[in-house]
C-alpha positions as CSV (number, residue, x, y, z in Angstrom):
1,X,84.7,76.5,12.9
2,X,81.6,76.9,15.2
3,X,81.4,77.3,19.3
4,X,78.1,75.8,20.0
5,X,76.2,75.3,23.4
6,X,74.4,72.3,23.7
7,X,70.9,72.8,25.1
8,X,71.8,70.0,27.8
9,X,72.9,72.5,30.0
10,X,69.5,73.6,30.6
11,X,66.6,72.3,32.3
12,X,63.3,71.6,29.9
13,X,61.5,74.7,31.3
14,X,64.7,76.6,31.1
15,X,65.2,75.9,27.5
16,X,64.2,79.5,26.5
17,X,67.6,81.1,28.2
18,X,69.2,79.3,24.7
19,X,68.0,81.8,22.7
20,X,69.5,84.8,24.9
21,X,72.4,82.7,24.6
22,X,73.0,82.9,21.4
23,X,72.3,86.3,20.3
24,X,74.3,87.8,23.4
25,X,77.5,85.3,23.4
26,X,77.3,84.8,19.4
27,X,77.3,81.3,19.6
28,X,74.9,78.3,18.0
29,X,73.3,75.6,19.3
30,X,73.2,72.1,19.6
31,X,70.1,70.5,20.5
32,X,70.0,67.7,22.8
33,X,66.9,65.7,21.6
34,X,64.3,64.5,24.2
35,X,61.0,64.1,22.2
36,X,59.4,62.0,25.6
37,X,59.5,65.5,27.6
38,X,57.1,67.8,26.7
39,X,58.6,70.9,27.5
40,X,61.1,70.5,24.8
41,X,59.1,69.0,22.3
42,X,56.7,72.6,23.0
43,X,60.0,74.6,22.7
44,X,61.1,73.2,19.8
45,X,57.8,73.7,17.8
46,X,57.2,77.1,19.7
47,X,60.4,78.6,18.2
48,X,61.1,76.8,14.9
49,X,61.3,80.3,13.1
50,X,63.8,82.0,15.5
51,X,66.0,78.7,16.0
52,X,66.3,77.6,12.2
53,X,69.2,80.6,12.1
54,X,71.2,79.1,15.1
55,X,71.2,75.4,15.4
56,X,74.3,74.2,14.2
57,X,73.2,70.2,15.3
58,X,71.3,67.8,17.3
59,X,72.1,65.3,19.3
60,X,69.8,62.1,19.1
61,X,68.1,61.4,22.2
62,X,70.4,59.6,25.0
63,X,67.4,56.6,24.8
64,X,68.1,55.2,21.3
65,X,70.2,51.9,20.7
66,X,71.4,51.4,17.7
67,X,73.3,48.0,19.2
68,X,69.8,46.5,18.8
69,X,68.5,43.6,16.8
70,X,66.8,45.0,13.8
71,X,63.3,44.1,14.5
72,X,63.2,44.3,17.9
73,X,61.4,47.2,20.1
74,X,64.6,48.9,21.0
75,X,64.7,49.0,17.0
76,X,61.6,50.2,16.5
77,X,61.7,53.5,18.8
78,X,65.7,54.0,17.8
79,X,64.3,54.1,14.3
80,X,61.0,56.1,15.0
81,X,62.9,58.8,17.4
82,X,65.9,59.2,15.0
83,X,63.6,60.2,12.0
84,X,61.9,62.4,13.9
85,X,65.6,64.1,15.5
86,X,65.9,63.8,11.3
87,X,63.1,65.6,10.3
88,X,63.5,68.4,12.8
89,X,67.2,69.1,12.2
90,X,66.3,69.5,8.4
91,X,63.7,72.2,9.4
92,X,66.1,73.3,11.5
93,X,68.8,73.9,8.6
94,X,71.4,71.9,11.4
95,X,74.5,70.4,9.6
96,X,74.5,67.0,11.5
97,X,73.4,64.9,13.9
98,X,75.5,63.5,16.8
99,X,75.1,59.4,16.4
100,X,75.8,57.0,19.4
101,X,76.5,53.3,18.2
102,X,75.5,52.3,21.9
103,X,73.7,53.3,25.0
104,X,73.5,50.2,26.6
105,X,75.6,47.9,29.1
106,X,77.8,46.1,27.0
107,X,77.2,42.0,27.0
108,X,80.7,40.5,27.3
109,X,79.2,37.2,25.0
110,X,78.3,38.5,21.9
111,X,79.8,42.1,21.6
112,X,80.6,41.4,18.2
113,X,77.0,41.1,17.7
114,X,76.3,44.9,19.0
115,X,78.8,46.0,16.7
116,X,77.2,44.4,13.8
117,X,73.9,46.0,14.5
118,X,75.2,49.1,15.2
119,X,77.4,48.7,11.7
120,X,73.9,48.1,10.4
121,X,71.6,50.8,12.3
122,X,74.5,53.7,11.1
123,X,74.3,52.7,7.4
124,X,70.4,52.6,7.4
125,X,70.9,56.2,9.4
126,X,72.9,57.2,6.6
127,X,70.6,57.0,4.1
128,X,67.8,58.5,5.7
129,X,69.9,61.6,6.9
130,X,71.2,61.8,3.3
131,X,67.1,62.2,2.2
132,X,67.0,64.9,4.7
133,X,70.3,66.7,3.7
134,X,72.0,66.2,6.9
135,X,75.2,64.5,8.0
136,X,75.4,61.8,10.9
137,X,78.5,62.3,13.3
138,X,79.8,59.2,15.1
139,X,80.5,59.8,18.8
140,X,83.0,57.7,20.4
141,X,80.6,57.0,22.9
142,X,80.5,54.9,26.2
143,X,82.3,54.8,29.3
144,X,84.8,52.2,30.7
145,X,83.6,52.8,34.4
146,X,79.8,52.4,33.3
147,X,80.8,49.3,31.0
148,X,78.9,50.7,27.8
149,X,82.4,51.6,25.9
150,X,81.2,49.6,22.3
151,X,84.8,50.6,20.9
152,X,88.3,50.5,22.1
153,X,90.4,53.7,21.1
154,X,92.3,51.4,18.5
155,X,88.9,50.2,17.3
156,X,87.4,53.3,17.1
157,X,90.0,55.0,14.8
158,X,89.7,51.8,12.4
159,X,85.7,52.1,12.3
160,X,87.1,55.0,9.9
161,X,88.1,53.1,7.3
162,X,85.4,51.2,7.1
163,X,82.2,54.0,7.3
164,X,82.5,57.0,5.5
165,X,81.2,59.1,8.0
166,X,82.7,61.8,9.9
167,X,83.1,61.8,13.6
168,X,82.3,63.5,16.7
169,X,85.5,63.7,19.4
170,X,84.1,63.7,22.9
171,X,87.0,64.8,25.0
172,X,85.4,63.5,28.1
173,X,84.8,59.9,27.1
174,X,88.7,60.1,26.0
175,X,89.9,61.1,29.5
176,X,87.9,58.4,31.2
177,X,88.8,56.0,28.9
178,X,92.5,56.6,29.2
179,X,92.9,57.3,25.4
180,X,95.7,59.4,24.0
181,X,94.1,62.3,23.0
182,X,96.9,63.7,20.4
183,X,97.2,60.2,18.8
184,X,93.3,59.8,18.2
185,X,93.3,63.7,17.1
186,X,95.8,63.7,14.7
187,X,95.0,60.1,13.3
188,X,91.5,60.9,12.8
189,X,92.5,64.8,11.7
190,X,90.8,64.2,8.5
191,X,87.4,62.9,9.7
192,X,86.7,65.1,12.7
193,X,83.8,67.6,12.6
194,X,83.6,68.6,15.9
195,X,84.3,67.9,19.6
196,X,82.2,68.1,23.0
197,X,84.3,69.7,25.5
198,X,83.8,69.5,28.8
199,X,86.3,68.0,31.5
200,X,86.0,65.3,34.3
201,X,88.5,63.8,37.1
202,X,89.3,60.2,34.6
203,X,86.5,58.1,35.8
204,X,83.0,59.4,35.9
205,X,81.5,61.9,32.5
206,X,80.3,64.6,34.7
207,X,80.7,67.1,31.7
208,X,82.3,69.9,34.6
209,X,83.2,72.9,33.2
210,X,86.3,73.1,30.8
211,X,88.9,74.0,34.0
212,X,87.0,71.9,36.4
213,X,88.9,68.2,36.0
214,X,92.1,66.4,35.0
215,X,92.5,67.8,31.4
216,X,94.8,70.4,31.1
217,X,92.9,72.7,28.2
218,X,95.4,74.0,26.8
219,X,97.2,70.9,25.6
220,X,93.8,70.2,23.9
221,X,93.5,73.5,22.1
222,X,97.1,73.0,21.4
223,X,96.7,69.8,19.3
224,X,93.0,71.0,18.0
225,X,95.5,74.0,16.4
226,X,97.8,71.4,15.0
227,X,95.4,69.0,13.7
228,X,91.9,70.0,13.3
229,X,91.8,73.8,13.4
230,X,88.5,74.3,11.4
231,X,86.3,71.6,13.5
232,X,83.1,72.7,15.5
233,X,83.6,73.1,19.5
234,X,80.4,72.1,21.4
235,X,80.0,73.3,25.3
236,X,78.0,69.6,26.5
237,X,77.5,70.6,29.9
238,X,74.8,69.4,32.0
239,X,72.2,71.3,33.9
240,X,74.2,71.4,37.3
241,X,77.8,71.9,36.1
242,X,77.2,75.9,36.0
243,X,76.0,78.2,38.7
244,X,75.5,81.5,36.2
245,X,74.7,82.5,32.4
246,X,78.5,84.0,33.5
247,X,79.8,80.6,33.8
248,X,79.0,80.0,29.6
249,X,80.8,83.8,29.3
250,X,83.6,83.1,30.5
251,X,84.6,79.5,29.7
252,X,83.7,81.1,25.6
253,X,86.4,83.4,26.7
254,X,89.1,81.2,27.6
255,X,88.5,79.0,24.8
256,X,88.7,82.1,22.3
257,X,92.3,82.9,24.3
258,X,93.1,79.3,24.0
259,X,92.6,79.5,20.3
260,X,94.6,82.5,19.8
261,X,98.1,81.8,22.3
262,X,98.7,79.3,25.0
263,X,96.3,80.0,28.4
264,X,97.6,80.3,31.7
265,X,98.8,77.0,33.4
266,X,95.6,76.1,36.1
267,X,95.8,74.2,38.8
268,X,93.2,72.0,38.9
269,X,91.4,70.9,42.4
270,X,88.7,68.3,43.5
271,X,85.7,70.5,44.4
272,X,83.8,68.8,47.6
273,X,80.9,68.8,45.1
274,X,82.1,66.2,42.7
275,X,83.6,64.1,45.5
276,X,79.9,64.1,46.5
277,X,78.5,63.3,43.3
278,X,80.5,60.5,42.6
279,X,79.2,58.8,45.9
280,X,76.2,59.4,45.1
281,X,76.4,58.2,41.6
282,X,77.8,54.8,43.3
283,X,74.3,54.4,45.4
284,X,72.3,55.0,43.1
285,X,74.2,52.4,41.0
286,X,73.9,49.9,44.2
287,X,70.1,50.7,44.3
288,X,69.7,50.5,40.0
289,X,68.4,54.4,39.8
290,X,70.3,55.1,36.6
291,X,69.4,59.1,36.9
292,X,73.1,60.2,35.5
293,X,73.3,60.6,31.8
294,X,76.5,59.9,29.5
């Protein structure tokens, strides 16, 4: 078992502080991908050498779709920024890759189609990664309030027996979503890899830090004990959910306590700041500025 950080907590000209990071914490990384920005593609190539001893993954960038028609120009650049998220994490020495099936706004007419492209898209995945020595994750990706959920929790644990990859548990997705946690954790127990841990108030993935939302912790670090005790733990916060380098400290702290005896009961509050996000996340929905990131 790993704790990572994923790089997504920092902004592109910040992506240096990653590096403190993990020498001073003893963590690894996770990269979030983002080979449009500049900054990170020039931070990525800057500091191969040092980062090829720390990255435990990447995550492909958030503006693939793999629920694209072969062929098509979604296609294309899913195909073209994957197998360069591919190439890197090889260099890299990274175990996996993190592997959404969708991005996109489900369409209620033919989701059976998106679910045969993405079928499609993971197995051609496959066998690149498998060229480059790396293993492809499946996320159970989407969110029920933002209509982009490809899989229902039911689904998603039978996609299992049908791909022979392993998967990726985003605790987040799950408490919007309304899954059962301990039922998709212990009848997946043999498949997961790793997790992204972060916490939310049930509707909108604000990845808030792991005390800040309607998850109590330790239940989750209860039944990660039980069922999966040698899976990876990735931090996938975003670039406002901490104020400090402290915050990363400390919430590494309570999940080491977590691991090791049952944490102290929290009570768990609404900060002002989230009520405010979610408004605004709702105007900039009425006004189509899709800025938030899931």
């Amino acid at each position: 078992m790993k704790i990572s950080i994923s790089t997504a907590v920092f902004q592109p000209n910040d992506l240096w502080m990653a590096l403190n990071i993990v020498d001073e914490f003893n963590v690894m990384l996770e990269i979030s991908s983002a080979w449009d920005n500049p900054d990170f593609k020039a931070f990525i190539d800057n500091n191969s050498g040092l980062l090829a001893g720390f990255v435990r993954s990447f995550h492909e960038p958030y503006t693939v779709e793999h629920s694209s028609r072969r062929g098509s120009d979604a296609y294309v650049k899913t195909m073209d920024e994957c197998k360069r998220t591919l190439e890197y994490a090889q260099k890299l020495n990274a175990c996996y890759v993190v592997y959404h099936s969708s991005n996109c706004t489900l369409d209620s007419n033919t989701p059976y189609l998106m679910k045969k492209y993405a079928y499609e898209n993971l197995m051609e995945i496959n066998e690149i990664a498998a060229e480059h020595s790396v293993s492809i994750l499946v996320e159970n990706a989407g969110i029920l309030s933002l209509n982009n959920a490809l899989y229902t929790m039911d689904e998603y644990i039978s996609l299992f027996d049908i791909i022979e990859n392993g998967c990726l548990l985003d605790i987040g997705h799950m408490n919007c979503n309304g899954w059962d946690m301990e039922n998709v954790m212990q009848s997946l127990k043999g498949r997961i890899k790793a997790y992204h841990v972060h916490n939310n108030y049930g509707f909108y993935d604000n990845h808030n830090r792991i005390c800040d939302g309607t998850m109590y912790m330790p239940d989750f670090f209860d039944y990660y004990k039980a069922h999966t005790p040698d899976s990876d733990i990735i931090l996938e916060y975003t670039a406002n959910s901490i104020l400090s380098i402290e915050d990363l400290l400390e919430d590494i702290c309570f999940i080491s306590e977590c691991l090791n005896a049952k944490a102290p009961r929290f009570t768990y509050q609404i900060r002002e700041a989230d009520v405010l996000y979610n408004q605004q996340f709702e105007r900039s929905k009425l006004y189509g500025d899709a800025r938030v990131r899931m």
